[in-house]
C-alpha positions in Angstrom: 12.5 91.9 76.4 9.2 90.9 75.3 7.7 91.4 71.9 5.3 94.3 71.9 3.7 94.2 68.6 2.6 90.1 68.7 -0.9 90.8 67.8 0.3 92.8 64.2 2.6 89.9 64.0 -0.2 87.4 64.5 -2.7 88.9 62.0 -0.1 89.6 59.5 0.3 86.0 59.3 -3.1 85.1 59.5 -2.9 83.2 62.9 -5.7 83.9 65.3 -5.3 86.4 68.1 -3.0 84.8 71.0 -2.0 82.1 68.3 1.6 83.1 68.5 2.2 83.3 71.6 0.8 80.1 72.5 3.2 78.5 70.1 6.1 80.1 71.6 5.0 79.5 75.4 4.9 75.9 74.4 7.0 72.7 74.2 5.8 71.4 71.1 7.0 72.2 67.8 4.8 74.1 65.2 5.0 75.7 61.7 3.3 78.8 60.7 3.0 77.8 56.6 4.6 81.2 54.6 3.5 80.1 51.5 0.6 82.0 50.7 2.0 85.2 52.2 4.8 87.6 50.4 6.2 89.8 53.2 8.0 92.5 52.0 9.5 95.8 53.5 7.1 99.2 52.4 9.8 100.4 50.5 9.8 97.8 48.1 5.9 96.9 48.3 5.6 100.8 47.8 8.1 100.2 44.2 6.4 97.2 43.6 2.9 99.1 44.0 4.3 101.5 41.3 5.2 99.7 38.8 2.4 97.8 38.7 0.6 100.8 38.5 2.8 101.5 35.7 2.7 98.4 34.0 -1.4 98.1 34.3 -1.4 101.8 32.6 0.2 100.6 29.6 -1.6 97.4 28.9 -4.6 99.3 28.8 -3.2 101.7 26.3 -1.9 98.9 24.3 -6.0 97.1 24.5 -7.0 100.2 23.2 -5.1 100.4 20.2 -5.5 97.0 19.6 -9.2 97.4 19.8 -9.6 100.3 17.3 -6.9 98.7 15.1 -9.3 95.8 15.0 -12.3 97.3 14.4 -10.7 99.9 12.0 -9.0 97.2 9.6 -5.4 98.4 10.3 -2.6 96.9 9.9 0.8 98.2 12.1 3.5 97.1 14.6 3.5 98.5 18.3 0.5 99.2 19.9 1.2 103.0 21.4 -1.3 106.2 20.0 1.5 107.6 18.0 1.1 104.4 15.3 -2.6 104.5 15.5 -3.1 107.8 14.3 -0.4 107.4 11.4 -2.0 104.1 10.3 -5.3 106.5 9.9 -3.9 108.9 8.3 -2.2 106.7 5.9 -5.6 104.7 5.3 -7.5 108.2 5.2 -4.6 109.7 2.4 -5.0 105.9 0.1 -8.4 106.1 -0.1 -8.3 110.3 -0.2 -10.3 109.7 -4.2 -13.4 108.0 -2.4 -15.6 109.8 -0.2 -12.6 111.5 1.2 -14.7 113.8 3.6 -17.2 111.6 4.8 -14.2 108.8 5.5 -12.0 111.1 7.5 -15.3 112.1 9.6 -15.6 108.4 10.3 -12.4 108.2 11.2 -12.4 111.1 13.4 -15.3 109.9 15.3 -13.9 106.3 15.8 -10.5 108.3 17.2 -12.2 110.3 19.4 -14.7 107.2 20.9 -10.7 106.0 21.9 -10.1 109.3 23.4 -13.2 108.5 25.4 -12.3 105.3 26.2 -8.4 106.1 27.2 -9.9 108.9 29.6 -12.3 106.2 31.4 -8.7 103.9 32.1 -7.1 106.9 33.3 -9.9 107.3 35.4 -9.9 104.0 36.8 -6.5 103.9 37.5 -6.6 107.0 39.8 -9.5 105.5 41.5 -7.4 102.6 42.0 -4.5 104.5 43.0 -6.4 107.1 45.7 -7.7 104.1 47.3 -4.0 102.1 47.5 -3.2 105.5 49.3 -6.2 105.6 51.1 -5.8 101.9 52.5 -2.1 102.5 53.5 -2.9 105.8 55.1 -5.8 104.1 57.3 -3.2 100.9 58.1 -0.6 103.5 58.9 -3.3 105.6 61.8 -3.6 102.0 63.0 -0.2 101.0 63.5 0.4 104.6 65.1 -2.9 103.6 67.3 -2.1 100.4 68.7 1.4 100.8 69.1 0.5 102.7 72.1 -1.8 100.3 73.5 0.1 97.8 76.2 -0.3 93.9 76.1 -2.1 93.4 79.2 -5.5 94.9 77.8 -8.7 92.8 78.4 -9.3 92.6 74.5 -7.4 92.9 71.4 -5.6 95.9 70.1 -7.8 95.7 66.9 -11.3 95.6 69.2 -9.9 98.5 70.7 -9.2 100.8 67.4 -12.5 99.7 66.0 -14.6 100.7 69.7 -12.9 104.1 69.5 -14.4 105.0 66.0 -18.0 103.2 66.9 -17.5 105.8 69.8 -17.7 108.5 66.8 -14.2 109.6 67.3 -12.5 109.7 64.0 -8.5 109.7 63.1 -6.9 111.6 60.1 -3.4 112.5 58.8 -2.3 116.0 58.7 1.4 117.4 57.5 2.6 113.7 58.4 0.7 113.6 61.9 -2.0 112.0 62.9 -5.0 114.1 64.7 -7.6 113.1 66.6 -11.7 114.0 66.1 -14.5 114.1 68.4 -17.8 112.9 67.0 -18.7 116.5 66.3 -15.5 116.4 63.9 -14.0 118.6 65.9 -9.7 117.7 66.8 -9.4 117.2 70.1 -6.6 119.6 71.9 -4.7 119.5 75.1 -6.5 121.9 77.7 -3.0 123.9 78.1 -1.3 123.8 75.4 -4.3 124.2 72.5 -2.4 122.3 69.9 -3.6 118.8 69.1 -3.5 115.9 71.9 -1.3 113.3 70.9 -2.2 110.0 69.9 -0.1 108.4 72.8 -1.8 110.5 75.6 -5.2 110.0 74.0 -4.7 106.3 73.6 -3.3 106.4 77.4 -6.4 107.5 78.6 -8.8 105.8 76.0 -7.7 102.2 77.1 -8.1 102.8 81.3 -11.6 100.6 80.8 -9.6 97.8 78.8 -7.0 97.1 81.6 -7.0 94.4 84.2 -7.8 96.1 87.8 -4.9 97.4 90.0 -3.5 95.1 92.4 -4.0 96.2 96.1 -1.3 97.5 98.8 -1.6 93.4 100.0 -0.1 92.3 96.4 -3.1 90.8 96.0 -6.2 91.6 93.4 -8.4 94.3 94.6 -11.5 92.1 95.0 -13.9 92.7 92.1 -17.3 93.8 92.8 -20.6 91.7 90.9 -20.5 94.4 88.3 -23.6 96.2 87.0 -25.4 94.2 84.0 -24.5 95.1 80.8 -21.3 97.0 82.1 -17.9 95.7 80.9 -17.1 94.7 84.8 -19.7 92.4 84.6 -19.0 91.1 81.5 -15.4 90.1 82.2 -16.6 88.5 84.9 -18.5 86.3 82.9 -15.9 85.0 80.5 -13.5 84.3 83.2 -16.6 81.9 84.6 -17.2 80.8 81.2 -13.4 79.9 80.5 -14.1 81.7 77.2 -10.5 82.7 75.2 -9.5 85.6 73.3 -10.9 85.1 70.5 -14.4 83.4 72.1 -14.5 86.8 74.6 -13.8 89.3 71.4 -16.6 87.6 69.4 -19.4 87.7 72.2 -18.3 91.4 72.9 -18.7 92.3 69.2 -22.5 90.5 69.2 -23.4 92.7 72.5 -22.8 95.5 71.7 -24.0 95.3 68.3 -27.2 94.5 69.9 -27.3 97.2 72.4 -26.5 94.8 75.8 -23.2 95.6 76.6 -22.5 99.3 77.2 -18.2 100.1 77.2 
């Protein structure tokens, strides 16, 4: 059985759409060079993802404490918060006969710029993390897109995700599922049943402009007609004359209908 998921394969290894299955089509032999690319399975890149997190968290608190044991003249071993504030409290209680007030304000103030500055990390770090989440949430409505999309489509599996959303419709997780949104931000619901259209019968009908044309009762090609200009018909028609590839037809697409002549 064939493959149904090349074009994932071919843009998780970098190789141009159509790339792989030109290699495997033909006689000569080819490399695909792995060794810039670390493929690993989610639950480990998820562990992997954590840790790091984990890791990154408590560098920054170690920085920290350096920094204020820097600029505060102390002198301790282990860079955690615990050590920090005993090395000030020893240094405010040896020098307790001079100034003791005014030093301990000092202090204070120097412990709670930290504070300050430990709050900002955290900060960072959940912005860091929301948008790990957020990028893996967006790759998983992809995956869950295009898996319903068949190989024979006109253009890429990618072109079509990013046409639907240009289209305003809009695609979004909820309790594990993904939902569908009309441009209005409305979900989009099966006419009988009211609950939420699946993202395999929305896709189904979505992609009827992206397939080649039904052959005829003959077994041949229904013949084409010129195609109106602008429409997709026509523009088909055009890269077949042109000899243009995948990658050459995606690219023109993109540049027509960014500039308004090419209506899908």
């Amino acid at each position: 059985m064939a493959v149904e998921n090349l074009n994932e394969i071919e843009t998780s290894l970098g190789l141009e759409p159509g790339k792989l299955s030109e290699m495997i089509a033909s006689e000569d032999s080819h490399t695909i060079d792995l060794s810039e690319r670390i493929i690993l399975p989610k639950e480990t890149y998820e562990e992997r993802i954590s840790n790091l997190k984990k890791e990154a968290a408590t560098a920054a608190i170690e920085i920290a404490v350096k920094e204020q044991r820097n600029a505060l003249g102390l002198e301790f071993q282990g860079k955690t918060i615990e050590n920090l504030v005993n090395a000030i409290k020893t240094k405010v209680e040896s020098e307790s006969k001079i100034e003791p007030e005014e030093k301990f304000k000092s202090l204070k103030a120097d412990f709670e710029k930290l504070q300050g500055n430990l709050v900002e990390k955290e900060n960072e770090f959940t912005i860091f993390k929301i948008n790990i989440e957020k990028q893996n949430s967006l790759n998983e409505i992809k995956n869950e897109f295009t898996k319903h999309i068949p190989e024979n489509t006109l253009v890429s599996k990618s072109t079509i995700f990013v046409e639907a959303k240009e289209k305003g419709f809009s695609f979004e997780k909820e309790d594990g599922k993904v939902i569908i949104k009309d441009s209005m931000g409305n979900v989009i619901k099966n006419e009988s049943t009211l609950s939420p259209v699946s993202v395999k019968e929305w896709v189904s009908e979505f992609i009827t402009p992206y397939l080649p044309a039904q052959t005829g009762g003959s077994g041949r090609k229904d013949e084409p007609s010129s195609g109106k200009t602008g429409s997709l018909e026509a523009f088909l028609k055009e890269a077949e004359k042109q000899g243009w590839n995948t990658s050459q037809q995606n690219e023109e697409m993109a540049k027509r209908i960014q500039a308004g002549t090419l209506k899908l």
